[in-house]
Backbone as a printed PyTorch tensor [residue, N CA C, xyz], in Angstrom:
tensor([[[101.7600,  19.1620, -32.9150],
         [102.3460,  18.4260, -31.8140],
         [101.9980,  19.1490, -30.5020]],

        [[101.6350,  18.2630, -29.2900],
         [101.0550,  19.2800, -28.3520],
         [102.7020,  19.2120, -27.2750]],

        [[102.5770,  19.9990, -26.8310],
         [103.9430,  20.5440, -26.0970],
         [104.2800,  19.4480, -25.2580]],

        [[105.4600,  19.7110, -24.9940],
         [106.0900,  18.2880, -23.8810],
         [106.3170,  19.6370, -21.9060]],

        [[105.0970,  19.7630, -21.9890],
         [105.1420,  19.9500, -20.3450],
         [104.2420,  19.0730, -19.2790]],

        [[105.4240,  18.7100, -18.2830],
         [104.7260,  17.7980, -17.5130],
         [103.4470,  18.2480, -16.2550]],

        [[103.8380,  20.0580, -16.0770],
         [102.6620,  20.3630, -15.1750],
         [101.3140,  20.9040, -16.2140]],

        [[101.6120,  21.6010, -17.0230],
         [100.6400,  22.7370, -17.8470],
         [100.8540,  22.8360, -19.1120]],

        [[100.3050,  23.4110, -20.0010],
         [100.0270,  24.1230, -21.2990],
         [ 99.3730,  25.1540, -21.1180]],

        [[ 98.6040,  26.3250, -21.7100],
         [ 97.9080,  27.0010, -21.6370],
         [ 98.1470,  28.0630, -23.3310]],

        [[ 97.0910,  28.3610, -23.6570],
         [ 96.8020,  29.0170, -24.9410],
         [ 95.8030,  30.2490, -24.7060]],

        [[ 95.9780,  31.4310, -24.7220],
         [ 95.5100,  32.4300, -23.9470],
         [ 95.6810,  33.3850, -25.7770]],

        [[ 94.8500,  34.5860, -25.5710],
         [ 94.9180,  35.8360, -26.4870],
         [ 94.7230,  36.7950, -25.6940]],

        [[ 95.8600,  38.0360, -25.6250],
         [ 96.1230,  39.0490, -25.2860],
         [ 95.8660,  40.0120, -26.0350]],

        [[ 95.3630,  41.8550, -25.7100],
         [ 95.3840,  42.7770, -26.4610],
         [ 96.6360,  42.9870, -26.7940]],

        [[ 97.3510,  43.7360, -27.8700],
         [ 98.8370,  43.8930, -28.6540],
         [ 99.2120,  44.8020, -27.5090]],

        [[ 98.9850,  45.7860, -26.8790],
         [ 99.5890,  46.6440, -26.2290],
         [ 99.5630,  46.5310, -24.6830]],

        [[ 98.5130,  46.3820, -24.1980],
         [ 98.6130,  46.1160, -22.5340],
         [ 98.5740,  44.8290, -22.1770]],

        [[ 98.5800,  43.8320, -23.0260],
         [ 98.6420,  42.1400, -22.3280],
         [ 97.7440,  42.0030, -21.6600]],

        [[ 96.1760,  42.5610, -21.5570],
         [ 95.2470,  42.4080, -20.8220],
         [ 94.0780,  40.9700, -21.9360]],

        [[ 93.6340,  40.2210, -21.4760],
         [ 92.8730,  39.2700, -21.7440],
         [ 91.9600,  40.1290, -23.0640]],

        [[ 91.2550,  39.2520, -23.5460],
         [ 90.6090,  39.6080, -24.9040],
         [ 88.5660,  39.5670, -24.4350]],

        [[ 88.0850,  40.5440, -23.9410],
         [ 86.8360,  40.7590, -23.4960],
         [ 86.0180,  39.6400, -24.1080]],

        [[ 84.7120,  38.7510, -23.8140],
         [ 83.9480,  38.2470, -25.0340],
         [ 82.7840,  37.7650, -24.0320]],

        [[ 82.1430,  37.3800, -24.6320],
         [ 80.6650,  37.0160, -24.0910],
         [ 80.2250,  35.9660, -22.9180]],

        [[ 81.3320,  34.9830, -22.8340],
         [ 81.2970,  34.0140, -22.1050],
         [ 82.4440,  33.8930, -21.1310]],

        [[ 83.0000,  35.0640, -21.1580],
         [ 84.3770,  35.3390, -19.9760],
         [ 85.2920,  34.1610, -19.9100]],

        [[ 85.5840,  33.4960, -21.2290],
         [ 86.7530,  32.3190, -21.2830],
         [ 87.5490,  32.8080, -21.8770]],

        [[ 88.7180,  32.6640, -21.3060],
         [ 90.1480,  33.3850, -22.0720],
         [ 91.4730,  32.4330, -22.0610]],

        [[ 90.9960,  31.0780, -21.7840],
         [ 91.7500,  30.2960, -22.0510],
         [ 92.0490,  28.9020, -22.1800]],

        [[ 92.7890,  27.9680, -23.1950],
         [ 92.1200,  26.7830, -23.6350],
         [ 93.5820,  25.9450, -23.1650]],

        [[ 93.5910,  24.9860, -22.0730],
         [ 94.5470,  24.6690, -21.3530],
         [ 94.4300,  22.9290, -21.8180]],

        [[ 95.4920,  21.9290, -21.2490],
         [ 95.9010,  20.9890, -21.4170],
         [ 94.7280,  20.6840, -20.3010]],

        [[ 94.2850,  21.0310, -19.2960],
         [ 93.1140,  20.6530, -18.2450],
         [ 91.5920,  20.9410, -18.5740]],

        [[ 91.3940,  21.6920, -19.6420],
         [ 90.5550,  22.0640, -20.1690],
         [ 88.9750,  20.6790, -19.8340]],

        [[ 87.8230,  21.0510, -19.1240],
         [ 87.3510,  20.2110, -19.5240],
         [ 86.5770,  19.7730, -20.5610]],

        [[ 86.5950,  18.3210, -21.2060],
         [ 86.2120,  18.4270, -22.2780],
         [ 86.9100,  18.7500, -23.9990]],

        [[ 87.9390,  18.8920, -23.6310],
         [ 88.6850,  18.8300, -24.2410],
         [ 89.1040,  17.5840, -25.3170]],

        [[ 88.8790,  18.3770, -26.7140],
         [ 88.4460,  17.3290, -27.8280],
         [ 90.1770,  16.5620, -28.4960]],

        [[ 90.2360,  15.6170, -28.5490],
         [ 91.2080,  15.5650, -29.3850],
         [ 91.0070,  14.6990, -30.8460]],

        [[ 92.3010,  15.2770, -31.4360],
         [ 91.6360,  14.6760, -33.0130],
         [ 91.9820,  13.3240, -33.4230]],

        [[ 91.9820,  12.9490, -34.4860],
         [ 92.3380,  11.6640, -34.4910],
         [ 93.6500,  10.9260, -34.3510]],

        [[ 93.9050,  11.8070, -34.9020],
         [ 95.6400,  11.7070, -35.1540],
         [ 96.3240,  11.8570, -33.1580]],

        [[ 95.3800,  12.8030, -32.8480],
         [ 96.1640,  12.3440, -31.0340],
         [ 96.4190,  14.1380, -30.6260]],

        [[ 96.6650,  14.7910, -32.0640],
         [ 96.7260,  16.0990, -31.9390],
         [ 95.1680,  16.8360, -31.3420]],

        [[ 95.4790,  18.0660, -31.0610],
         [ 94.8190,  18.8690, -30.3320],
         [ 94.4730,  20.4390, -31.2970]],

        [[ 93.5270,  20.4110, -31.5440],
         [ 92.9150,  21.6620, -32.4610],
         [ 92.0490,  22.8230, -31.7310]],

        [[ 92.7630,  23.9490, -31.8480],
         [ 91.8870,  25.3360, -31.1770],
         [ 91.7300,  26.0130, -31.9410]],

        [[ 90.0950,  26.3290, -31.9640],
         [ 89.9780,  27.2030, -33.0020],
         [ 89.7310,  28.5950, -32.1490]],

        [[ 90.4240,  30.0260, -32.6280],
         [ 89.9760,  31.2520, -32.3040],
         [ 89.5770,  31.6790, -33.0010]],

        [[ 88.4470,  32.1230, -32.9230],
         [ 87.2270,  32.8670, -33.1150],
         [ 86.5120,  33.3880, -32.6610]],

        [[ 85.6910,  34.7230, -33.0930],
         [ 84.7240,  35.5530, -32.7270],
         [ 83.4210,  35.1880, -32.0560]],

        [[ 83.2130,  33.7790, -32.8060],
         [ 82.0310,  32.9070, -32.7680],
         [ 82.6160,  31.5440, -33.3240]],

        [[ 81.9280,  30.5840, -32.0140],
         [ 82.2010,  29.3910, -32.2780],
         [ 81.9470,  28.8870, -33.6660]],

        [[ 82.8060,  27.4410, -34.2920],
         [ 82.3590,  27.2770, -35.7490],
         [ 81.4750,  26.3560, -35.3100]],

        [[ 80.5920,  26.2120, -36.2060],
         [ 80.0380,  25.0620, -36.2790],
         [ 80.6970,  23.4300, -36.0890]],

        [[ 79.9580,  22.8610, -35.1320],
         [ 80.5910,  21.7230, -35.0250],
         [ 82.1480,  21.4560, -34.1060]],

        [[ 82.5200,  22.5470, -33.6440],
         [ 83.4770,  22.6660, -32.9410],
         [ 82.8450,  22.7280, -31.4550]],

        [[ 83.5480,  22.0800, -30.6170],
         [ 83.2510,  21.8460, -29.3090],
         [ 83.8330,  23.1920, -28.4810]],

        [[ 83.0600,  23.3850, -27.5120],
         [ 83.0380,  24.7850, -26.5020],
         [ 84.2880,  24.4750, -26.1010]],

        [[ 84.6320,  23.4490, -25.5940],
         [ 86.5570,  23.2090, -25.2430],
         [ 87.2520,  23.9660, -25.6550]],

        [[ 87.5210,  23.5810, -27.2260],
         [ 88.2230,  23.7700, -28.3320],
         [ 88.4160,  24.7970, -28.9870]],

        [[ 87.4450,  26.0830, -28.2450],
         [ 87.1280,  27.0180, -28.9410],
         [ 87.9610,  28.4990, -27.6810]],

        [[ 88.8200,  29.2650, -28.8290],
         [ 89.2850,  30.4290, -27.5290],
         [ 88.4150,  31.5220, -28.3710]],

        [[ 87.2900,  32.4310, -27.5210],
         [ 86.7750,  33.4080, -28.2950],
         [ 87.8580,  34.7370, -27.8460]],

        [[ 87.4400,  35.3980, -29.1020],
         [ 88.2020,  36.3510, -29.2080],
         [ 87.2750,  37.4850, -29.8940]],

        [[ 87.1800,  39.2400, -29.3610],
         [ 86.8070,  39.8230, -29.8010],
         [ 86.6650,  40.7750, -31.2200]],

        [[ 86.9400,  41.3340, -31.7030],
         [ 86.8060,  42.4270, -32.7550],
         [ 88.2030,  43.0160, -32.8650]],

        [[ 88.2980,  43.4310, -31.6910],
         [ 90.1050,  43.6940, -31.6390],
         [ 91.1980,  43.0310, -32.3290]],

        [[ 92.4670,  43.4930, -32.3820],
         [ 93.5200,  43.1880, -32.9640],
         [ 93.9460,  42.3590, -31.5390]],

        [[ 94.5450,  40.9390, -31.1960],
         [ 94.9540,  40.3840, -30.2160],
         [ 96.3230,  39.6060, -30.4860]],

        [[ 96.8820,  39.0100, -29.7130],
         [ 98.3060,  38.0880, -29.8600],
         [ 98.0570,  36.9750, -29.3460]],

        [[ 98.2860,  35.9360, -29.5420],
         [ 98.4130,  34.4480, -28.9990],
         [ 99.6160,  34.1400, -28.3810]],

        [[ 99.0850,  33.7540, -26.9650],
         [100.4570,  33.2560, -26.2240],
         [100.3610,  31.7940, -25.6870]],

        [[101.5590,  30.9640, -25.8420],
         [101.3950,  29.6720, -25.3850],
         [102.5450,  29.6660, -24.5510]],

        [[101.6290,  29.3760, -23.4100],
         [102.6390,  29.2800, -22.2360],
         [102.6030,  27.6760, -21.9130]],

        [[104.0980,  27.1400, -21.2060],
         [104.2840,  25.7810, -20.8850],
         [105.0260,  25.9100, -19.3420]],

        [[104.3680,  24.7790, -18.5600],
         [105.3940,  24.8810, -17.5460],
         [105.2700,  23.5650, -17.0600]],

        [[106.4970,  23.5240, -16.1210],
         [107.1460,  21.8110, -16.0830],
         [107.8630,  21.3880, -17.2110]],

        [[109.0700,  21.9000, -17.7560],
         [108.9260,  21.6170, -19.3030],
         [110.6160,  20.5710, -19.0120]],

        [[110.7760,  19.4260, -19.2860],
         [111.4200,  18.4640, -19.0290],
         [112.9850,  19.0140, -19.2910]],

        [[114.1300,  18.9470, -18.6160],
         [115.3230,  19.2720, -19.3770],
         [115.6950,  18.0230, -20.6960]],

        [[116.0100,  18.8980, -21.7710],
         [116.3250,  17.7810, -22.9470],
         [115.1630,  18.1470, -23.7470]],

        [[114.0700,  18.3880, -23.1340],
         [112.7970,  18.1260, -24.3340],
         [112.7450,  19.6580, -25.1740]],

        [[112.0120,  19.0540, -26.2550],
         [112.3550,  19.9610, -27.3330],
         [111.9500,  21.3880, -27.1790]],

        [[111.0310,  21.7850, -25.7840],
         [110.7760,  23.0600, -25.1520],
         [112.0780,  23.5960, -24.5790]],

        [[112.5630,  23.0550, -23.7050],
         [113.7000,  23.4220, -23.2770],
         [114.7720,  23.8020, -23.9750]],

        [[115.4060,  23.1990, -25.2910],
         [116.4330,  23.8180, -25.8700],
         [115.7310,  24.2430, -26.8280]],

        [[114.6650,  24.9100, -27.0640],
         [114.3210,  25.9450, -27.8740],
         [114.1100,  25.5890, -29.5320]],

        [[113.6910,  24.3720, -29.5160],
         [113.7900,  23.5950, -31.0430],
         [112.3930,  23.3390, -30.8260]],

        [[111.6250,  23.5460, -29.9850],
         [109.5900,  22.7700, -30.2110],
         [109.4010,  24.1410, -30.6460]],

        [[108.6300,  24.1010, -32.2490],
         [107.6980,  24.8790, -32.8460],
         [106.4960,  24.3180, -32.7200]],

        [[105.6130,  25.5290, -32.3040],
         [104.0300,  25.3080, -32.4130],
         [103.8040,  25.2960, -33.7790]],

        [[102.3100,  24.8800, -34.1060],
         [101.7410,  24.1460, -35.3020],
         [100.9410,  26.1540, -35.7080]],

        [[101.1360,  26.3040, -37.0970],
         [100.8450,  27.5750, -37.1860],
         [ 99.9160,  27.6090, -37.1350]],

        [[ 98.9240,  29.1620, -36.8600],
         [ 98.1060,  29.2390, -36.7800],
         [ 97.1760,  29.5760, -38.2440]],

        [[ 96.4630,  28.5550, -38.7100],
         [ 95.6870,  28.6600, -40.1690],
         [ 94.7480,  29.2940, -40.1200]],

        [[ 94.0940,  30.4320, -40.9730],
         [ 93.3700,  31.0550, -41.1180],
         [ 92.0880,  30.1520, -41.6970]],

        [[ 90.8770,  30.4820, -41.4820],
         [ 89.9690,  29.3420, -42.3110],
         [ 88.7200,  30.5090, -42.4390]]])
């Protein structure tokens, strides 16, 4: 389910200890609701893959690279509606699957 914010989304990977961005080859560190190009699936949902290296067949959008390092995933929302399921703390993100 993609988040209920009316200004932003954003999906970013941080190092575990200083919260500094995750170094990589193409200096993108983050896969936003503005994103251009941005693929969606059929169903209406929204798929990011992180990885070292893009997968095959996955669109440059869609893709947050991430280095060698140990990193954290942060999803930040803002504009987030009073009532909606961000706000009282009941919207779970979709886990992250290993593949």
């Amino acid at each position: 389910m993609i988040p209920e914010a009316s200004r932003l989304w954003l999906l970013t990977a941080y190092t575990p200890n200083s919260i500094e961005m995750i170094p990589n080859p193409i200096n993108k560190y983050v896969v936003a609701g503005y994103t251009p190009g941005l693929v969606r699936d059929r169903d209406g949902s929204i798929s990011i893959h992180i990885a070292r290296v893009r997968p095959p067949g996955v669109p440059e959008a869609n893709w947050l690279p991430v280095g060698f390092r140990p990193f954290n995933v942060m999803l930040r929302l803002y504009g987030v509606a009073p009532g909606s399921a961000a706000a009282n703390n009941t919207y779970v993100p979709p886990p992250v699957v290993p593949r």
